[in-house]
N, C-alpha and C positions, 0 to 999 in steps of 0.2 A: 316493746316486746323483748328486747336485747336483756333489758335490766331484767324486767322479771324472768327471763331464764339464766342469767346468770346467779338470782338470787335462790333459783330453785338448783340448779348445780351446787354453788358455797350450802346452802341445808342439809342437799343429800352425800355430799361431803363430808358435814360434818355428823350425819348419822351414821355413813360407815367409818369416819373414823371411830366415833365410841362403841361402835359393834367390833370391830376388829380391835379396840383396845381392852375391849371387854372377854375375846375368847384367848385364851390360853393358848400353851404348845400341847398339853394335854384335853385340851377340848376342841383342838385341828384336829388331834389323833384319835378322838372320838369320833368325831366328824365321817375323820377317812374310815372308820372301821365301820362308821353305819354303811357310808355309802358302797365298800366292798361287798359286804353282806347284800346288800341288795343287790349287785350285779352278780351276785353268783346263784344268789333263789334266781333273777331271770335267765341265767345260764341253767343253770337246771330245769328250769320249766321249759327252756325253749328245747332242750336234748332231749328231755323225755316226748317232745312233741316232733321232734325232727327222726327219733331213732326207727320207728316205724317205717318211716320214706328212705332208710340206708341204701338198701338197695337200688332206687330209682336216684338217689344222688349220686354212687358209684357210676351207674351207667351214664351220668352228666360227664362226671370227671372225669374219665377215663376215655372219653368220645375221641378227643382229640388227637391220642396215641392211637387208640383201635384204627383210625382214618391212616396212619402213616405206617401200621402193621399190615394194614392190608388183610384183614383178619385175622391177625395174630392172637394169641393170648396170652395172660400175665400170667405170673408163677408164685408160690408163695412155697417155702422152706421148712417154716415153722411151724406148728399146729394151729399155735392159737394166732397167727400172723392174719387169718382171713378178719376172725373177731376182731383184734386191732383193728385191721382197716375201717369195718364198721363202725366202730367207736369215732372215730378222727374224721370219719366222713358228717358223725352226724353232730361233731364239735362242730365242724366248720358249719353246716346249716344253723347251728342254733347261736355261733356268733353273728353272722347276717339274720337272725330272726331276731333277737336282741341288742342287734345294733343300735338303734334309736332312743333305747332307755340306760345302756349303757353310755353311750354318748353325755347322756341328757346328765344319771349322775357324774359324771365327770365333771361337766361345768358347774352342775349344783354346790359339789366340792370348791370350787372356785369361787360361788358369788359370795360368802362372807367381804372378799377381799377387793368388791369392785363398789361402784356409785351405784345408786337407786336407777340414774337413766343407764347406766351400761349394764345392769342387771337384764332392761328388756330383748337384749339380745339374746339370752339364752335359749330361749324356746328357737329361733331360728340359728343359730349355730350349733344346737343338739342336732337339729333337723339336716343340716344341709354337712354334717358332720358325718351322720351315716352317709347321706346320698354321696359325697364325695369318695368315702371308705368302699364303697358299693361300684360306687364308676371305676375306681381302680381296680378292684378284684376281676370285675368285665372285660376290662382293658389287656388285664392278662391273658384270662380265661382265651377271647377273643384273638387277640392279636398277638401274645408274644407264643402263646403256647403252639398253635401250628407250625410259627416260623423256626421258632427255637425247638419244638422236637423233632423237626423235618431236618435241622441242623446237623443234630446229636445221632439219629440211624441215619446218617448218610455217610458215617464212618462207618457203618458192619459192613460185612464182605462174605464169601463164600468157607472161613476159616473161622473167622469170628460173625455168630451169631447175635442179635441181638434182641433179647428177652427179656424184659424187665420187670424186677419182682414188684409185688401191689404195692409191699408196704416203703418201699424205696420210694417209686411214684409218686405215692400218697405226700410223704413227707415233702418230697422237693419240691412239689406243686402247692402244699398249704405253704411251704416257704416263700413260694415267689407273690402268693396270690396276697399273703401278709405283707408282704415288702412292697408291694404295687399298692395295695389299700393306703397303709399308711403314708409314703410318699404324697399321692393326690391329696393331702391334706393339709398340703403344705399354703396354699393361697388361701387356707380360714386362718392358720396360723398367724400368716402375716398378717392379716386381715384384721387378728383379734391385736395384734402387738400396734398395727398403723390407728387400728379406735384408743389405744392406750394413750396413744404420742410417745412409743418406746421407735418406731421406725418411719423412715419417710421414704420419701419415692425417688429422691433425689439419690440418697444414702445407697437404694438397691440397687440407682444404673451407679452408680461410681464404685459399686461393690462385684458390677454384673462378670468382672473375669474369675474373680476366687470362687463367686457363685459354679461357674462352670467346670473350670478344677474338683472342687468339695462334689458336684454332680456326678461327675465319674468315680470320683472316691468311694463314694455312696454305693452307687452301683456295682463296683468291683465286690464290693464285702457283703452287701446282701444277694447277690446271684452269684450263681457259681463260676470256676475261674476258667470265664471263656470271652473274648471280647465279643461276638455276638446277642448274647445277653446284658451286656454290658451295658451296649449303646442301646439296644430297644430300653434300658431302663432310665439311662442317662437324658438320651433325646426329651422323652415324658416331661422328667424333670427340672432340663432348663426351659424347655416352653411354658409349663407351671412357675418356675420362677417370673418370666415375662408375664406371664396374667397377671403376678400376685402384686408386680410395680403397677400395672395398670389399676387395678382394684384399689391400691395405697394411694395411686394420685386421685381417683375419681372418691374415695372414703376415708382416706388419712386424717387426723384433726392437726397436724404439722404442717399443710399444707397449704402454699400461697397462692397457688395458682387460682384457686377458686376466688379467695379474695379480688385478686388481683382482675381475675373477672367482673365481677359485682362492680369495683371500681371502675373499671373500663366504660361499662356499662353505661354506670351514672355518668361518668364524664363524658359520655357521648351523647347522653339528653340531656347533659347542661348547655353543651355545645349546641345542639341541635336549637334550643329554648332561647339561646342568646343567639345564633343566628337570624330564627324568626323574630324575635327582637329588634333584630341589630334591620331587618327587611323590612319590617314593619314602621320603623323610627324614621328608613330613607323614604319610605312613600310617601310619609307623612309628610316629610320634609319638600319632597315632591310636589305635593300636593297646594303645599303652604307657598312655593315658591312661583306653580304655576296660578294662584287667586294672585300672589302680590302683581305679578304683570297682570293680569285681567283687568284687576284694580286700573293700574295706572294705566292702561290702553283705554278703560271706560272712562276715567279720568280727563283724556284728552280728548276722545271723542264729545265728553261733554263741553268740555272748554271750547273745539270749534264748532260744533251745535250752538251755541249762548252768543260767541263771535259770529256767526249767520243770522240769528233772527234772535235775542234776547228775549222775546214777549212769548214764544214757546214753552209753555209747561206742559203741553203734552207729551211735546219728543225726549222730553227730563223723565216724564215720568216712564217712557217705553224704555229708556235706555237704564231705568232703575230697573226695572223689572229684569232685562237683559240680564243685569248684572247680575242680581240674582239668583237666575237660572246658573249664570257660569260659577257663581261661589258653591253649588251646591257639586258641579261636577269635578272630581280632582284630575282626568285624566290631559293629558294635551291634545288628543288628535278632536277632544269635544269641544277644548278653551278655543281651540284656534276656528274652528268652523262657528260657534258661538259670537266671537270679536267679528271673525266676515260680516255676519248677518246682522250685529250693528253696525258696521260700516256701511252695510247699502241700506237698513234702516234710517239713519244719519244721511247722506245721499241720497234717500228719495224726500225727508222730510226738508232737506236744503234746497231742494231744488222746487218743492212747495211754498215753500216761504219766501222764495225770489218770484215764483208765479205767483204768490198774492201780494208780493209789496209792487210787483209792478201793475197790477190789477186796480190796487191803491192809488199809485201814485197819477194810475191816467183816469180813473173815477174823480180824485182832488181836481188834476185840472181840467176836466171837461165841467166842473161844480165854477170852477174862478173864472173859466171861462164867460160862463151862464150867467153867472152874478155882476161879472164886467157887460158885460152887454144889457144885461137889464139898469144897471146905472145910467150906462151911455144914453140909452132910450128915455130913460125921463128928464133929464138936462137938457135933451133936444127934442121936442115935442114936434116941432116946428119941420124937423127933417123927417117925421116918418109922416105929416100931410103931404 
């Protein structure tokens, strides 16, 4: 399996290299100008489709100021400042409503310059491209925007009022909710750079203080110059760096840990494999060592069996059989009660064989007896008138 995906990586390799040797700097820049074109027909489609709902988007936007006015109202200076606001309210609906095709050309502009298998990442790095760009816009919306305009009127007073114009509002809020979307996008980044082999995991903890430095940096020039704002954009951002190491070690292709897993692995079911092995070798060896004594105890049992009664082939052959049974069992606590029970096997057949040789030997003489006496009787005829 190894080989043949390596050999399908080197093919698709070298089909983007002759695609990428094959377009030009002027047919990248064709490239870019299709795919601009089309993000702006879906900017346009989506405003023409959003400008209708301005007004229920302003009443979105604006909720979380009216909440800390306490009914207050906004103010607008210029004539056509209200129309502005409409316009930029219903921008901003139709970049979240084209967010997803915008994304997507983006990296279509990119996949000239990648492999066949890292081209299938597109469709899910378009996809999870908006959803991140979307989670941060929320993020502000949500979270920085109560705490940071609760911040900013809690400087008015009874000399200074605090009334703020639509179109001011407008701006500074599509500024943060910009600066929050894009930030959260930062762990596809890495994401895409750690599938590349351009960054590792290891690279981003030995980098994790400049990271935290650059995180405030960031934050100072995209919100306004208040440390408040600061850190709610900051904090965001180095937690997003920390996921973005994690994603790198768990999806990097620089990375050894996973190797180093896999190897583990095996080497613990080799280990395992030769253990049982190595358990199996000493049973046998068990096994082999407790028949060799079985052997030799039947062994002797037969040698004093043959020294009791030699003319015994039965007890030979019971004590074969014995034997055996005990070659067939490997365990000891069966050899050893097995050996018992020929020994009093052997013990009761010995003690048989003494009962019939003395059985024998008083049948012979009560026979020589009988036979001497019937001699004596006929040499003397004369003593039994």
């Amino acid at each position: 399996m190894s080989k043949t995906n390596s050999n399908n990586e080197s093919k698709s390799k070298a089909k983007t290299a002759k695609s990428a040797e094959g377009m030009t700097l002027l047919d990248h820049l064709e490239e870019l100008r299709k795919r601009c074109t089309w993000m702006f027909i879906a900017l346009i489609l989506a405003f023409i489709a959003c400008y209708p709902f301005a007004e229920r988007l302003m009443a979105i936007l604006i909720e979380p100021m009216v909440l800390i006015l306490n009914g207050g109202n906004f103010q607008f200076t210029h004539p056509a400042e209200a129309f502005f606001a409409h316009v930029k309210i219903s921008f901003l609906g139709a970049i979240f409503l084209a967010s997803p095709f915008i994304f997507w050309q983006f990296w279509a502009f990119i996949a000239p310059g990648l492999y066949t298998h890292e081209r299938r990442m597109l469709v899910p790095l378009a996809f999870f491209s908006a959803f991140f760009f979307l989670l941060g816009a929320f993020f502000c919306f949500y979270v920085v925007f109560p705490f940071g305009f609760a911040f900013f009127a809690s400087f008015s007073s009874t000399k200074m009022l605090f009334i703020p114009k639509i179109s001011e509002y407008i701006s500074f809020s599509l500024k943060l909710i910009f600066a929050f979307g894009f930030i959260f996008e930062l762990p596809l980044v890495i994401f895409f750079l750690a599938r590349l082999g351009l960054v590792s995991s290891n690279a981003l903890r030995a980098k994790r203080k400049y990271a935290i430095l650059i995180a405030f940096v960031v934050a100072a020039v995209l919100t306004p110059p208040d440390p408040f704002t600061q850190t709610l954009m900051a904090i965001p951002l180095i937690l997003l760096y920390e996921l973005s190491i994690w994603i790198t070690y768990f999806l990097g292709t620089k990375e050894n840990r996973p190797e180093k897993d896999t190897k583990d692995k095996d080497n613990k079911k080799k280990n395992k494999k030769e253990n049982k092995n190595i358990k199996n070798t000493k049973k046998k060896a068990n096994s082999a060592e407790t028949i060799s004594t079985n052997k030799t105890k039947t062994n002797s049992i037969k040698k004093d069996a043959a020294k009791a009664d030699p003319t015994s082939d039965t007890m030979a052959k019971e004590t074969n059989s014995v034997e055996t049974n005990l070659t067939n069992t490997p365990t000891e606590s069966d050899t050893t009660k097995k050996t018992s029970t020929v020994k009093k096997v052997s013990a009761t057949k010995k003690a048989d064989a003494t009962k019939t040789s003395t059985v024998v030997k008083k049948e012979k003489t009560d026979i020589v007896k009988a036979s001497t006496k019937k001699i004596v009787s006929k040499k003397n005829p004369s003593s039994k008138k």
